[in-house]
C-alpha positions as CSV (number, residue, x, y, z in Angstrom):
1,X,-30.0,127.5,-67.1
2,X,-33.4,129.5,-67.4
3,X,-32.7,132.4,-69.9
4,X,-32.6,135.9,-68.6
5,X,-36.1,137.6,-69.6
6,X,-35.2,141.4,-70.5
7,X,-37.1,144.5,-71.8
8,X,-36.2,147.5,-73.7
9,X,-37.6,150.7,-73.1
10,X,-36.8,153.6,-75.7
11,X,-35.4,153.1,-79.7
12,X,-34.3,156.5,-80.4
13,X,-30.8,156.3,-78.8
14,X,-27.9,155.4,-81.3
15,X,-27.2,152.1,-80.1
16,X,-30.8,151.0,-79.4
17,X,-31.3,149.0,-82.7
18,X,-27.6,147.1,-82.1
19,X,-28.1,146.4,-78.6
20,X,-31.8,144.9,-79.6
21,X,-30.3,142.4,-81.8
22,X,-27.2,141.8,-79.3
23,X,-29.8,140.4,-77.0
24,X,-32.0,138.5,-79.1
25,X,-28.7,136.9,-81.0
26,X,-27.3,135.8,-77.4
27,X,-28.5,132.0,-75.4
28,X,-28.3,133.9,-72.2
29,X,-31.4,136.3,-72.8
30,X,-35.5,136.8,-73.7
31,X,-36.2,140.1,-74.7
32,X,-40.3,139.9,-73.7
33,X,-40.9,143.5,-75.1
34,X,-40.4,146.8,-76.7
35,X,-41.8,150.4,-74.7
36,X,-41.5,153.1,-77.1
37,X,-43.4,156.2,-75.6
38,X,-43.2,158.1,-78.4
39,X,-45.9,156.8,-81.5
40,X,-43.7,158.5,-84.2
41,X,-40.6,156.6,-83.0
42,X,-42.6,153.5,-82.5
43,X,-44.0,153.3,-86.0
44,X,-40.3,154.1,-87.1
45,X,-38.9,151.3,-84.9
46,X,-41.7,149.0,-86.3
47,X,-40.2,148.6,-90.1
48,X,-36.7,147.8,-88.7
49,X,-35.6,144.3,-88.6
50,X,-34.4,144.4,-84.9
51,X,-38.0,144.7,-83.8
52,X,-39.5,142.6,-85.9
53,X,-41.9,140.1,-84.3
54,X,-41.5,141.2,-80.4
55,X,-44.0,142.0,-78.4
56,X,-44.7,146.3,-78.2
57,X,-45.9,147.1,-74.7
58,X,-46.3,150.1,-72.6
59,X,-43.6,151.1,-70.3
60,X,-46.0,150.5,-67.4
61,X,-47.0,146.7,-69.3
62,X,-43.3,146.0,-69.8
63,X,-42.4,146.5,-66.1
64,X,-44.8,144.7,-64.8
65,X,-43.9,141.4,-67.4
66,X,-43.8,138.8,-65.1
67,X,-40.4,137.1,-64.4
68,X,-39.0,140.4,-65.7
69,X,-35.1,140.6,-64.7
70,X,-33.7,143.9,-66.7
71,X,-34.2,146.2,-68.7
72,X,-32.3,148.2,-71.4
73,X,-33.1,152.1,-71.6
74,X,-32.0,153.0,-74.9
75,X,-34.2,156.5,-75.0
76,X,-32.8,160.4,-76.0
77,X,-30.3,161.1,-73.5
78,X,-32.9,163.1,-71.5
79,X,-34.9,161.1,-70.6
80,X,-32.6,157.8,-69.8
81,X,-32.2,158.8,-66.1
82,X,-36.8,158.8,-66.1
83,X,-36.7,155.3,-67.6
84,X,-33.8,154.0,-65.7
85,X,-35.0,155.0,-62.4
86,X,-38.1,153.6,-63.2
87,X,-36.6,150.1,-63.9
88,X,-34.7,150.4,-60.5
89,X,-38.0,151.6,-58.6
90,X,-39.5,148.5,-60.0
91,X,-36.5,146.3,-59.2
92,X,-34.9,145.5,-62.2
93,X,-31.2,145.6,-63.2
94,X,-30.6,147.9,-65.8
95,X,-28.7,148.7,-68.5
96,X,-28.4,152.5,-69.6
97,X,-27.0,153.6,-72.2
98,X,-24.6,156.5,-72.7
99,X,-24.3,159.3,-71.7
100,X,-25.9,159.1,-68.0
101,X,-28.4,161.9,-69.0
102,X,-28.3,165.3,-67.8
103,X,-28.8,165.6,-63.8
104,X,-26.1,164.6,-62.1
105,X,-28.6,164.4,-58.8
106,X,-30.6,162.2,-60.4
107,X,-28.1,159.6,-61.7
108,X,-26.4,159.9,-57.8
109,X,-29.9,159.2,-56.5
110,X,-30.9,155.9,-58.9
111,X,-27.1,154.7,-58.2
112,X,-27.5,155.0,-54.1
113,X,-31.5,153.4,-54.6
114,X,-29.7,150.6,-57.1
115,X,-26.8,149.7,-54.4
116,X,-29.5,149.5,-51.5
117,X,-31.7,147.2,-53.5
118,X,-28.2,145.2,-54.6
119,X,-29.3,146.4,-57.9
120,X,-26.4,146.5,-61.3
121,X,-26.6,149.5,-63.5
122,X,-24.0,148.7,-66.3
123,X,-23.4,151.9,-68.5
124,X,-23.5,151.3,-72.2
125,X,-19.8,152.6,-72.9
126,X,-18.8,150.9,-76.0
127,X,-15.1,150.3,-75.5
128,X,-15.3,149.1,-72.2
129,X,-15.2,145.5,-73.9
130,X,-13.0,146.7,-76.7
131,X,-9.7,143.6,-77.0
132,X,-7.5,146.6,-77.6
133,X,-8.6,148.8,-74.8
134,X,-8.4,145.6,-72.2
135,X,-4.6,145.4,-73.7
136,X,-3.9,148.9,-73.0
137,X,-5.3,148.7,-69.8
138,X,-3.8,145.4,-68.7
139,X,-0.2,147.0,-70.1
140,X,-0.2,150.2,-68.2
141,X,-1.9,148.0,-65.0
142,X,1.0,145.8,-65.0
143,X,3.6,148.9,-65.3
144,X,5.4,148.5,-69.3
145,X,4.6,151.3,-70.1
146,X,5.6,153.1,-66.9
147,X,4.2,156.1,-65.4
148,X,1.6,157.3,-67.6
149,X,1.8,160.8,-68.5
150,X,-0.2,161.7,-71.1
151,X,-3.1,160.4,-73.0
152,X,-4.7,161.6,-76.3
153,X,-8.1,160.3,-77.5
154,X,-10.2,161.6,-80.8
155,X,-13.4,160.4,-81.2
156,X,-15.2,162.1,-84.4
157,X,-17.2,161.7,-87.3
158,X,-19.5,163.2,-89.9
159,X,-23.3,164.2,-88.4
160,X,-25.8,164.6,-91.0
161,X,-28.4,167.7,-90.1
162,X,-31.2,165.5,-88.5
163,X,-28.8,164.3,-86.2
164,X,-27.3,167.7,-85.8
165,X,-30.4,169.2,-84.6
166,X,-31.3,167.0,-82.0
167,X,-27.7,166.5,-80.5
168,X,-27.8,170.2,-80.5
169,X,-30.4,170.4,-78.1
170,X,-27.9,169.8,-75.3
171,X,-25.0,172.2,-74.4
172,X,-22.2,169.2,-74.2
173,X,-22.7,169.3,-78.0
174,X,-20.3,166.0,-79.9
175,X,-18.1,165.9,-76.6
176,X,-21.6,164.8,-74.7
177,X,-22.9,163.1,-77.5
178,X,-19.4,161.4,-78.9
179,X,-16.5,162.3,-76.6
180,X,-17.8,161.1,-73.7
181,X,-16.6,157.2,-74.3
182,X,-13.2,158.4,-74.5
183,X,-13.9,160.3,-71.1
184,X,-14.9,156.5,-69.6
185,X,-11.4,155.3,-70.4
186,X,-9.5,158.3,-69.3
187,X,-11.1,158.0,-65.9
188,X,-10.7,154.3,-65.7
189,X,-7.2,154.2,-66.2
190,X,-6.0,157.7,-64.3
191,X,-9.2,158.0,-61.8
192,X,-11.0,161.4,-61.0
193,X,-9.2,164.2,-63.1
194,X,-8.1,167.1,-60.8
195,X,-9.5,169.7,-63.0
196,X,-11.6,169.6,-66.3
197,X,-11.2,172.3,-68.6
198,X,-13.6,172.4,-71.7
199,X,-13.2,174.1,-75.1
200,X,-16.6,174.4,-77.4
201,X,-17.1,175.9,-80.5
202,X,-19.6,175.8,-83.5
203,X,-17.6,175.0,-86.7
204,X,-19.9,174.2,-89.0
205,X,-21.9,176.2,-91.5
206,X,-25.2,174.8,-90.1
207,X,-27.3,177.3,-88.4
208,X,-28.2,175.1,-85.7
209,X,-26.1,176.2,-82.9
210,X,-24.6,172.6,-82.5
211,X,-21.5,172.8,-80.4
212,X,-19.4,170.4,-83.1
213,X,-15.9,170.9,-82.2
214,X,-14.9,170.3,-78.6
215,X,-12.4,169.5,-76.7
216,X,-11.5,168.9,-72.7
217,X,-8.5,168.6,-71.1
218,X,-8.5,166.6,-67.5
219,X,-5.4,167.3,-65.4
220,X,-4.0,165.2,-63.0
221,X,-1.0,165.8,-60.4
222,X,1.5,163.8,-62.9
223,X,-0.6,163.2,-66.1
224,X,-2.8,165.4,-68.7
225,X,-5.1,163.7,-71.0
226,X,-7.5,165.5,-73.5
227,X,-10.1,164.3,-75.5
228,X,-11.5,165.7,-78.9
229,X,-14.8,165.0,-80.5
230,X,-16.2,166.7,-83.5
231,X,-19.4,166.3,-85.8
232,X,-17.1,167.6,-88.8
233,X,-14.0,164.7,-89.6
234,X,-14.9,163.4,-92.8
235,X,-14.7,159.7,-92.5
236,X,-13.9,160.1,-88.6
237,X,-14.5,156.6,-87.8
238,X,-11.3,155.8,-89.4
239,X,-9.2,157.9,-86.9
240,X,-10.7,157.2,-84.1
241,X,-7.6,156.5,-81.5
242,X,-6.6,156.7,-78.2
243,X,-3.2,157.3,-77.1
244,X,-0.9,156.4,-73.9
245,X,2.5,157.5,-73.3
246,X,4.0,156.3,-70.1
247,X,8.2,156.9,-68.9
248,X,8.6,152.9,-70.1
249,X,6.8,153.1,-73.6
250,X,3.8,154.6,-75.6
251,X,0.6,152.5,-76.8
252,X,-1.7,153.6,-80.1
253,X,-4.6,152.4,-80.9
254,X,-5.8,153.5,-84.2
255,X,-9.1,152.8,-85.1
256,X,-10.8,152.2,-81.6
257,X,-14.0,150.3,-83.1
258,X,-11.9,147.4,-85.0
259,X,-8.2,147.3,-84.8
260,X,-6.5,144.5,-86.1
261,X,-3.9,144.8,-83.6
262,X,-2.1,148.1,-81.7
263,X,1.4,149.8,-82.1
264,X,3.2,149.4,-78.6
265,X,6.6,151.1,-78.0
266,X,8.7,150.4,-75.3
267,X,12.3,151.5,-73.7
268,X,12.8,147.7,-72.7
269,X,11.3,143.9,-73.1
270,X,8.5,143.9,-71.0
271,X,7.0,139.9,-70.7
272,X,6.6,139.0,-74.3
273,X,7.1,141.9,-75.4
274,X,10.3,142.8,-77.3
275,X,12.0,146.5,-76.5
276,X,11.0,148.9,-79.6
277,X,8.0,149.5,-81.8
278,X,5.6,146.2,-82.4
279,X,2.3,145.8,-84.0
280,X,0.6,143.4,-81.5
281,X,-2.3,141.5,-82.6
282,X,-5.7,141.7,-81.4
283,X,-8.7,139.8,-81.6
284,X,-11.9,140.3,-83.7
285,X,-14.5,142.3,-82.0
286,X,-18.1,142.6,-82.4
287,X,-19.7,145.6,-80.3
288,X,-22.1,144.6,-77.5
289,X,-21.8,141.3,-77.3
290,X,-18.8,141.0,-74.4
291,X,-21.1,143.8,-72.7
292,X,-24.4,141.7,-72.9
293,X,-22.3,138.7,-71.6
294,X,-20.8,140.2,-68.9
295,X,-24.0,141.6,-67.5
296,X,-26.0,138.0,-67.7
297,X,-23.3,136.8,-65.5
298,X,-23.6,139.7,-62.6
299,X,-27.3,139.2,-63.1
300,X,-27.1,135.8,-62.4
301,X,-24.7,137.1,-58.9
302,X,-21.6,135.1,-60.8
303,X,-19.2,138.0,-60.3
304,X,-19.5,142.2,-59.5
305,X,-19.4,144.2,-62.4
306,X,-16.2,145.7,-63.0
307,X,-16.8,149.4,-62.7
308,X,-18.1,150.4,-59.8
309,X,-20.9,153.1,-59.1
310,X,-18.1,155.3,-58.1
311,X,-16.7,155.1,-61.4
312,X,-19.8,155.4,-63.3
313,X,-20.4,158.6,-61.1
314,X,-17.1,160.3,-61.8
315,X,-17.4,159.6,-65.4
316,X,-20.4,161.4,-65.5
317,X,-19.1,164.3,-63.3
318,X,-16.3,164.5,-65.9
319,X,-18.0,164.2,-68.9
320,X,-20.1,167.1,-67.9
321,X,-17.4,169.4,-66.8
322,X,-15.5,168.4,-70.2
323,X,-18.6,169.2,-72.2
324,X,-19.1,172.3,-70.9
325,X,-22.7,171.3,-69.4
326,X,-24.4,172.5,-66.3
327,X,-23.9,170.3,-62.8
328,X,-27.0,171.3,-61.2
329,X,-29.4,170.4,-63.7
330,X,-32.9,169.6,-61.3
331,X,-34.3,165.8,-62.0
């Protein structure tokens, strides 16, 4: 089967560099270029070993690549809804990474041209591929764990002052930046929160107005779930975790990025699973790599992807409202 040839616009994003060698590692893809807009960035990008010996275009060179099939937007948050609705103007699937910029107009308008054009946008949530997370999900899905109730999800770390400064140039602060992976979970396992209710504040000793220590709290008619995100958890990484009680049992996963296996609690046996608390194994995981998978095969029409526009829309409404950011930002 003829590979998939795909571009990359943008290598400022967090993920940009991971995602790069996601698709050049995989049998399923061609990356045919780079478009970085920006020549400080570029000449940055240029001594890193994911770019090394690929093709540096502009963005108007790469869309125009002949064959072209996707393209990954891995720019500054701002200007990922530009880039992506350029890729979808030009009809090209797209990937786009998180979070879904800063209009909410804009990212409703490139979803409804993407569906009429029969189009995939695939967001670049991390843990949407995560072993542990598709255990949680299938758990609470199939009913062990009862009606869920409550879920509690940190997602933190230690930003150096570079990094500080720029995620400081957008009001959603760490929870925009950070918390808004946990927000895609919440919403895909309990929907569309009835009400959002942020808390911001600058912790830190840094002058730079960075809101670093957030927190949102999405309420639903039987469930509350809050999310916390800040730029100050020394080694944060390590307690990253997410957190589901249900009236049937209570699943922890602690840390998201590689657990070895979760802690699952439960008032009865449930399948395989005995009643009481049990460590259950998960497999290894490797971040990108079921994501860049699953997209080749909704590229090549093999299946839908499995979160729908809706989804990706409410997420974004969300993550917003829990960041504290404006709704009616103007494309």
């Amino acid at each position: 089967m003829p590979k998939i040839k795909i571009g990359q616009i943008g290598t400022a994003h967090g993920h940009a560099a991971g995602k790069l060698e996601t698709y050049r590692a995989s049998p399923e893809y061609e990356v045919v270029g780079i478009a970085e807009p920006d020549p400080r960035l570029k000449k940055l990008a240029e001594t890193q070993a994911a770019y090394r010996d690929l093709p540096w275009l502009t963005v108007e060179q790469l869309l125009a690549v002949e064959g072209l099939q996707a393209v990954a937007i891995e720019t500054e948050p701002r200007d990922l809804l530009k880039y992506a609705e350029a890729g979808i103007e030009a009809g090209l699937h797209v990937h786009l990474d998180k979070p879904a910029g800063e209009s909410l107009i804009q990212f409703r308008r490139i979803l409804d041209q993407a569906a009429r054009k029969h189009l995939c946008v695939q967001m670049g949530y991390m843990f949407r591929y995560n072993p542990a997370v598709v255990l949680m999900k299938n758990l609470v899905r199939k009913g062990y764990l009862g009606e869920p109730f409550e879920m509690h999800c940190v997602m933190s770390k230690v930003v150096d002052d570079a990094s500080r400064v720029k995620n400081a140039a957008y009001p959603g602060g760490m929870m925009f930046e950070l918390g808004c992976h946990m927000i895609d979970i919440v919403v895909d396992l309990l929907g569309t929160p009835t009400g959002v209710s942020a808390f911001h504040q600058h912790s830190g000793n840094q002058a730079d107005g960075l809101q670093d220590n957030m927190l949102a709290v999405m309420t639903y008619p039987r469930a509350i779930a809050s999310v916390k995100s800040s730029a100050l958890e020394v080694d944060g990484s390590a307690r990253r975790h997410l957190v589901v009680c249900g009236t049937e049992g209570t699943i922890h996963i602690e840390p998201i990025d590689s657990p070895k296996f979760v802690r699952l609690t439960l008032a009865k046996e449930r399948g395989p699973y005995k009643k009481g608390t049990q460590e259950v194994p998960v497999e290894p995981y490797k971040r990108y790599v079921a994501d860049a998978a699953d997209f080749a095969k909704v590229i090549r029409a093999e299946k839908m992807l499995d979160w729908s526009m809706m989804h990706d829309l409410a997420v974004q409404e969300t993550v917003l409202r829990g960041s504290a950011s404006p709704l009616d930002v103007a494309p």
